[in-house]
Structure formats: C-alpha cells, structure tokens
N, C-alpha and C positions, 0 to 999 in steps of 0.2 A: 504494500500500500504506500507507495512512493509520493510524498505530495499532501497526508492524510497529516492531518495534526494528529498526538495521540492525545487521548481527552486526560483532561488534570483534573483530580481531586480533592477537595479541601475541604477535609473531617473538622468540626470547629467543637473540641470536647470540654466539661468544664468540670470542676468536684465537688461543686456544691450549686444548687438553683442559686438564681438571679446575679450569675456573672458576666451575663452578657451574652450569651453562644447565639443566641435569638437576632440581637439586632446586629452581630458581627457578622453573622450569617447573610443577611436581611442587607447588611452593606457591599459586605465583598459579591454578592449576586448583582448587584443594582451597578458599582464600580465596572464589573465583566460585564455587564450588558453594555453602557453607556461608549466601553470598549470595544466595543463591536462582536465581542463574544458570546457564543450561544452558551444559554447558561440552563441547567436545570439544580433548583434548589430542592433538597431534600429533607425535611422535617423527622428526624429518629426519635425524639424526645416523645415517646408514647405516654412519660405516667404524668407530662407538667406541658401539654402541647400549646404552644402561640401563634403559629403561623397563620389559626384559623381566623383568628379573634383582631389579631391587626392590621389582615389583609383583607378582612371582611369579608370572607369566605360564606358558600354553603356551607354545612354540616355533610356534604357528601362523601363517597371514600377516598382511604387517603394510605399511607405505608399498610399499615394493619392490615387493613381490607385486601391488599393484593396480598400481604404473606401471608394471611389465612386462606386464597383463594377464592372469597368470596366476590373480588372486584378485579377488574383488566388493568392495565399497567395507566392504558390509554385514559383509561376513567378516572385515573385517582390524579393524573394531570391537569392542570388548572394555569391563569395565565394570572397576573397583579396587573390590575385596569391602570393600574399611575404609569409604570415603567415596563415594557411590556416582555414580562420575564417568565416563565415556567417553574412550576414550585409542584411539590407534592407534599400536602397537608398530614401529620399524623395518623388522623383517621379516625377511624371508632379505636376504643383501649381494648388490648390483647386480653385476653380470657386470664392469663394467666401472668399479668405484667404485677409487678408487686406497686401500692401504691403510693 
C-alpha cells in the first residue's frame, strides 16, 4: 500500500475521573480535523461516559452496542454538527462493566 498513510492512534488514559481525557480527547479530534485529517473519535469510558451529553447526542448505540453485537459499526457512528468530525459515543453500559 504505497502512498496509504498508516492510520495513528491516540489512547488518551487517565487514573482517576475528571482529568481531563474527555475534553483532551474532544481537542486533539477537533485540532486533526481543522488539519485536514480524517478523524474518528472513540469514546471507551463505558462506566463515566461524556461524549453523549456534550455533543448533544441521541441516546443511540454506541462502543457497547457493537461489542455486544447488538449494533453495526456503521450505526454506532455519529458526526459533531459544530466541526464536522466522526465520534462513536459509549453507548448503553456493559452488563457486566463494574460501576
């Protein structure tokens, strides 16, 4: 694949809630887009999720739903109306996510 960027990731982990990982997350997506880079932002935080609630989201599926197999990849895809970027929201909470 000569020519192909390889795609870059960037895990944003933190050790205790309200360090930040949310809107650092929330920045470095918004910076790579304005950048010309396609960006998708991925939401892990299943037991303390934000993505939904700041980006004013549906409540539709989101990580969860597709790793339980009850939602497509496609679906749990969503776009941020301000900056026009690709995120995938938490989701419903895993059955068995401690909380």
């Amino acid at each position: 694949m000569l020519g192909c960027p390889r795609p870059r990731y960037w895990p944003v982990p933190a050790a205790r809630p309200g360090e930040g990982k949310t809107v650092l997350t929330l920045s470095l997506g918004r910076s790579g887009k304005l950048a010309g880079e396609s960006v998708l932002l991925i939401e892990c935080d299943l037991r303390q999720p934000k993505f939904a609630r700041i980006l004013q989201s549906d409540g539709g599926p989101g990580l969860s739903d597709v790793l339980l197999g009850t939602a497509r990849l496609e679906d749990a895809v969503r776009q941020d109306p301000v900056i026009v970027r690709d995120y995938i929201p938490a989701g419903n909470s895993l059955p068995f996510s401690a909380p």
